[in-house]
C-alpha positions, 0 to 999 in steps of 0.5 A, spaced: 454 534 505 459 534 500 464 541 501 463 546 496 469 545 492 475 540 492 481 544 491 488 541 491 491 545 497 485 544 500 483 535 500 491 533 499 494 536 505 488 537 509 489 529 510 496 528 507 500 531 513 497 526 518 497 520 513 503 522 511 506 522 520 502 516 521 503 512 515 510 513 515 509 510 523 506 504 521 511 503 515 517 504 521 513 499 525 512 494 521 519 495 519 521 494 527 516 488 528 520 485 522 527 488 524 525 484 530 524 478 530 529 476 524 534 479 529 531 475 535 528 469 531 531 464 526 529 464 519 525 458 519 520 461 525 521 468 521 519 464 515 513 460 518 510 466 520 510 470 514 507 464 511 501 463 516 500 471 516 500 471 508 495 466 508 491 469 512 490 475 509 490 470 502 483 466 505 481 472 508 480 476 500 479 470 497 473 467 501 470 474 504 468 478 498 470 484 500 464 490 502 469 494 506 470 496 499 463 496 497 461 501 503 467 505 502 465 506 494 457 507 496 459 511 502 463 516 498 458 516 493 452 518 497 456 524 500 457 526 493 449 526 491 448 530 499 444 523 500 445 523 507 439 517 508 443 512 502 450 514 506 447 511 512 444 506 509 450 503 506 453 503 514 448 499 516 448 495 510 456 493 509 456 492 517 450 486 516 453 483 509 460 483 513 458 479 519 454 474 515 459 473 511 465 472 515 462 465 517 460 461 512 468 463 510 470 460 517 467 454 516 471 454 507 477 454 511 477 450 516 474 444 510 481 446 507 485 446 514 482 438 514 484 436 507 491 438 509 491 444 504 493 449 509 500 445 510 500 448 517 498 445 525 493 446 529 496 453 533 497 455 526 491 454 523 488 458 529 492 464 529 490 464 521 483 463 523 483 469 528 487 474 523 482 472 517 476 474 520 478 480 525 481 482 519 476 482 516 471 487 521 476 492 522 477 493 515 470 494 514 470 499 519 476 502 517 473 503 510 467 505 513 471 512 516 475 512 509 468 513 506 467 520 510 474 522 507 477 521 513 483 516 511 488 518 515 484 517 522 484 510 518 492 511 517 492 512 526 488 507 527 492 502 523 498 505 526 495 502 533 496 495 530 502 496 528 505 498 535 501 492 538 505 488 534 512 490 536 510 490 542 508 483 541 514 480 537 518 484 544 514 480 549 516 474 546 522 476 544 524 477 552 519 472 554 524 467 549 517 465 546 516 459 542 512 460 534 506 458 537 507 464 542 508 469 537 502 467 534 498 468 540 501 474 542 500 477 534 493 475 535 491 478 541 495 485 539 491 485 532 483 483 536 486 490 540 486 493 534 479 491 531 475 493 537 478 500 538 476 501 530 470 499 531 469 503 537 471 509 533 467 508 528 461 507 533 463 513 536 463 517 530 459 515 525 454 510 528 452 503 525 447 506 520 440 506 521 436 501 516 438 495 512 436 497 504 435 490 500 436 493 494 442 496 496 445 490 499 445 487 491 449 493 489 453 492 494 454 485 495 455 485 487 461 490 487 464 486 493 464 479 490 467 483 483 473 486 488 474 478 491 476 477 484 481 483 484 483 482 491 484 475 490 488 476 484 491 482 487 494 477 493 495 472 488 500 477 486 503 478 493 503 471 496 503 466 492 510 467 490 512 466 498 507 460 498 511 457 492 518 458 495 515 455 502 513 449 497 518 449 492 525 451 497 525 452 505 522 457 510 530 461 510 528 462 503 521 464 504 525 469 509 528 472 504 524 473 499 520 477 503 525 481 506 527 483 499 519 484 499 519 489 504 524 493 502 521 493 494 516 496 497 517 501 502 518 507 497 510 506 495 507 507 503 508 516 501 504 515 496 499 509 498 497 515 503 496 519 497 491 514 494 487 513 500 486 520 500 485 521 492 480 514 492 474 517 496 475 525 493 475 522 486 468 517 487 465 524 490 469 527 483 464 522 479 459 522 483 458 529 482 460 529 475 466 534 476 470 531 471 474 536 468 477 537 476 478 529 477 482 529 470 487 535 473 487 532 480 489 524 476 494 527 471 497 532 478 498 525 483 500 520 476 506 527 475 507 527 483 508 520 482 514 520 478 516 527 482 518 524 489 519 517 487 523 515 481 529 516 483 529 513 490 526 506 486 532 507 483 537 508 488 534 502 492 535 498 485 542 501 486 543 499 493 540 493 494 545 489 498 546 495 502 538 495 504 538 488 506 544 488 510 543 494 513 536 492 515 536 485 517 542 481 517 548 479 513 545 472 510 539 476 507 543 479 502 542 473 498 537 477 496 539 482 493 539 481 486 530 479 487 531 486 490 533 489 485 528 485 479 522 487 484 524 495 485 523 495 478 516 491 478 514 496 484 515 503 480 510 500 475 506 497 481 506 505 484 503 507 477 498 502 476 495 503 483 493 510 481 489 507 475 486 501 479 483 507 484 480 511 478 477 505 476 474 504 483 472 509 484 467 510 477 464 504 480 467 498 474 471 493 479 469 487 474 475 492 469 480 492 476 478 483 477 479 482 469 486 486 470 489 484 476 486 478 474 490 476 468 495 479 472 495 473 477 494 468 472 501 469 469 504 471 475 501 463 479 503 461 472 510 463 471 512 462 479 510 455 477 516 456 472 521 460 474 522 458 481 523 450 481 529 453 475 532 459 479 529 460 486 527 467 489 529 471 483 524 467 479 519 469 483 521 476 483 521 476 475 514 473 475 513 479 479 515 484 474 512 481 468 505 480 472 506 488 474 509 490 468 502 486 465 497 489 470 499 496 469 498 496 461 492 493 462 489 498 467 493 504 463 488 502 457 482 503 461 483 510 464 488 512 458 481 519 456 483 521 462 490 520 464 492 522 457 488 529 456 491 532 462 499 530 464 504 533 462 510 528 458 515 534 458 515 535 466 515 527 466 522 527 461 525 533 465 523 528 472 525 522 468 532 525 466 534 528 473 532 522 476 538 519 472 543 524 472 542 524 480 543 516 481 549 517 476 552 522 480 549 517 486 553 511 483 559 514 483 560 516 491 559 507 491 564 507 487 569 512 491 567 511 498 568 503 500 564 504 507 557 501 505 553 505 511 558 512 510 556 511 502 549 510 503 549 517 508 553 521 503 549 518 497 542 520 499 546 526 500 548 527 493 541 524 490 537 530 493 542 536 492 543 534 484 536 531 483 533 538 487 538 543 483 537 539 475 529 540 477 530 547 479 534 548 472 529 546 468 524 548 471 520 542 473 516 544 478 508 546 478 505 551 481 501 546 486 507 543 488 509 549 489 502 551 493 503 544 497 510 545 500 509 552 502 503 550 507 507 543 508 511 547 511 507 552 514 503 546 517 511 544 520 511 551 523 517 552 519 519 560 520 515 565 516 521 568 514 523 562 510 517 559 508 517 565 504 524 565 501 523 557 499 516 558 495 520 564 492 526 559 490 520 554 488 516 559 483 523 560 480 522 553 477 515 553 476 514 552 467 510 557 465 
C-alpha cells in the first residue's frame, strides 16, 4: 500500500543517501573503466568500442519498445490506488511482453548486421547482440524494483555492473587484450550483472502471478510510445558519435566522447534525485495529491539550479583542464566541445525533470513528440555541421536540440511548474553562481599550475558561492531539513549538526 504521507524528508532522503553513495560509485567506476582503457588502449580500439556499445544500447531502444518503463510507470501507479493484485499483474505482465519481444528484435538486427548497415565484423556484432538483449532484461527487472520505490537498490545493482566492467577492462589490460577480447570480456561482466538483477528481483518481489491482456495492450502501447522517445532520446546520445565514426576517425569518435563524458558527469546527483522523484510522483498522480506533486516538482527544479548551476559553470571554464586531468594530453582537442556541450547538459538536467513529470502523468506520446522533434534537428544538423566543423559541430547540434527539447517539454508542464517555483531564489542562486566562478576565473588567471589552480578553485567556488547564498538568504527551510538529517545520516556529531542547521536557518528567506 502507498505510505500515508510523502514528505520531503521522508521520500528524498530515505532513498537518496544511498542513491547518492551508489551512484556516485558507479559514475567513479564508469569514469575508471574509461580512464582505463584510454590510458592502456590506443584511440582507434577506444573509438570502436565506444561505437559497438552505443549501438548497442541504440538497437537495444529502437528495436525493443521499452516495457521497463511501462512496468515501472503501472507498478507505481497501482501502488498509489493500494491495488495489490494490478501490481502483481503488471509484474507478471511486463516480464512476459519483455521476453517475447526481445526475439524478434534479435533477428531485426542481425538482417541490419548482413545488409552491412552496422559497419562492424562478426565479433563485434556479437558483442553488440549480447549487450542489447541483456540490456534489455535487467532493465526490465531494474524498473520492476523502481516501481516499488526502491531505486536505490537499482542504483546498487547498477553499481555491480559498473565494478565488473572495471574488472573486465583490467584483465585485459593485464592480460594485454586484443578489441575482441574486451568485448568478450564486457560481455561476460554485464551477463553477471543481469542475473544478479533478476535474481534480487525474483527474491523480492516475485514474477507476478497472472498475465492480464487488457493490461498488457496499456502497457505494450505506453512501451511502444516511449520507443519514440527512447529512440529519439539516443538519437540524441549516439548519433553524433555515429556521424563522427562516418564522417572522420575512431580518434575522433574517442574524443568526442570523453568530452561527452565529462559534460555529463555533473547530472548523476541529480539523476539519482530523478530516479527517486519518478515512481513518488506516479503515486502522487495516482492518488490525486496534486498540490504536494506541484510543491515537490517546484522544490527538485529549485534543488537543481541550487547544486548544480555553478559547477556547469566551472566545468564550461575548465574544460581543457578536465580533459587533460582525466584522460590524456591529446584528448584536450576537445575542450572547446566540452565547453559547448556543458551548456547543452545544464538544459539536458531541467528537462529531465520535466520529461519525468511528464511520464509519470502516464503521456509518453508528449515526451515521443518532444524528444522526437529534438532528434530530428539533432540528426539534421549533425549531418550539417560535422563534415564543416568536425566534433565541435557535433557539440552545437547537441545544444541546439536540448535547447529545443527543453522549451518543448517546459511548455507541456509549465501549470504545475510555474504555480509553485520560486524566480527570486532562482536569480539569487543564479547571481551567486556567477560572482563565484568569477572569483573562480581569477585564481586561473593568477595561478599557473593547472592541477594546483583547479584545487585552489573548488575551494574559492564553494566558500564564496556558500557565503553569497547565506547573504542573501538563499535557502528554504527543506534545504535546511535535508542537510540536517543528511548529516545526521553521516554521524556528524550532534553538536555540530546543530550549529550548522542553526547557520542555515539564518539564510532561509521567510
Amino acid at each position: 500500500m502507498m505510505e500515508k504521507e510523502i514528505s520531503l524528508k521522508g521520500v528524498m532522503l530515505r532513498s537518496s543517501s544511498l542513491m547518492i553513495v551508489a551512484l556516485g560509485l558507479g559514475k567513479v567506476l564508469g569514469y575508471l573503466f574509461h580512464f582505463v582503457f584510454v590510458k592502456t588502449f590506443s584511440q582507434e580500439d577506444y573509438g570502436s568500442f565506444v561505437y559497438a556499445w552505443s549501438m548497442a544500447l541504440f538497437l537495444c531502444g529502437l528495436l525493443i519498445p521499452n516495457i521497463a518503463a511501462s512496468v515501472t510507470r503501472y507498478v507505481a501507479y497501482f501502488r498509489g490506488k493500494s491495488d495489490e493484485q494490478k501490481v502483481s499483474s503488471a509484474v507478471r505482465t511486463g516480464i512476459i511482453l519483455n521476453t517475447l519481444l526481445i526475439l524478434p528484435a534479435a533477428a531485426l538486427s542481425y538482417i541490419l548486421y548482413a545488409a552491412g548497415l552496422l559497419r562492424m565484423d562478426a565479433v563485434s556484432y556479437a558483442f553488440v547482440l549480447s549487450i542489447m538483449a541483456l540490456n534489455a532484461i535487467a532493465c526490465l527487472f531494474s524498473g520492476i524494483i523502481s516501481g516499488y520505490r526502491k531505486p536505490e537498490v537499482s542504483a546498487l545493482l547498477n553499481l555491480v555492473q559498473q565494478g565488473l566492467r572495471v574488472a573486465a577492462i583490467v584483465a585485459a589490460a593485464l592480460l594485454a587484450g586484443s578489441l575482441h577480447g574486451i568485448f568478450s570480456l564486457v560481455a561476460f561482466a554485464f551477463l553477471i550483472y543481469a542475473l544478479v538483477v533478476v535474481a534480487y528481483e525474483r527474491r523480492r518481489y516475485g514474477f507476478g502471478l497472472r498475465w492480464d491482456g487488457t493490461l498488457a495492450k496499456q502497457m505494450f502501447t505506453f512501451g511502444v510510445f516511449t520507443v519514440f522517445y527512447v529512440t529519439a532520446n539516443n538519437i540524441l546520445a549516439w548519433f553524433d558519435i555515429f556521424m563522427i565514426k562516418y564522417f572522420m576517425t575512431d580518434a575522433d569518435v574517442a574524443v568526442y566522447n570523453a568530452a561527452w563524458l565529462a559534460s555529463t558527469l555533473n547530472l548523476v546527483f541529480f539523476t539519482s534525485v530523478l530516479q527517486i522523484f519518478s515512481p513518488v510522483a506516479a503515486e502522487l498522480f495516482g492518488a490525486g495529491k496534486r498540490e504536494r506533486l506541484v510543491k515537490l516538482t517546484a522544490y527538485v527544479l529549485e534543488t537543481f539550479f541550487l547544486l548544480f548551476l555553478p559547477i556547469f559553470m566551472s566545468t564550461f571554464l575548465f574544460a581543457r583542464e578536465i580533459l587533460t586531468f582525466f584522460f590524456k594530453a591529446e584528448y584536450a582537442v576537445g575542450a572547446s566541445a566540452l565547453q559547448v556541450l556543458s551548456i547543452g547538459g545544464f538544459f539536458t538536467g531541467i528537462s529531465l525533470l520535466f520529461i519525468e513529470l511528464i511520464s509519470a502523468q502516464g503521456k509518453p506520446k508528449l515526451n515521443a513528440l518532444n524528444i522526437g522533434a529534438g532528434a530530428a534537428l539533432n540528426a539534421l544538423l549533425n549531418l550539417i555541421m560535422i563534415p564543416a566543423y568536425g566534433i565541435l559541430g557535433a557539440a552545437f547540434s547537441t545544444l541546439v536540440s536540448s535547447s529545443v527539447i527543453l522549451a518543448l517539454s517546459y511548455l507541456q508542464v509549465k501549470g504545475i511548474v510555474r504555480s509553485s517555483f520560486s524566480a527570486r531564489r532562482i536569480l539569487k542562486i543564479v547571481f551567486s553562481s556567477s560572482v563565484a566562478v568569477a572569483a573562480v576565473y581569477v585564481v586561473k588567471v593568477l595561478v599557473a599550475q593547472s592541477l594546483l589552480s583547479l584545487i585552489i578553485s573548488c575551494v574559492a567556488l564553494v566558500s564564496v558561492y556558500c557565503i553569497l547564498l547565506l547573504l542573501l538568504k538563499g535557502l528554504r527551510q527543506e534545504d535546511v531539513d535535508l542537510a540536517q538529517v543528511a548529516m545526521e545520516k553521516a554521524y556528524v556529531p550532534a553538536g555540530m549538526v546543530k550549529l550548522a542547521a542553526q547557520v542555515l536557518k539564518s539564510a532561509v528567506n521567510r
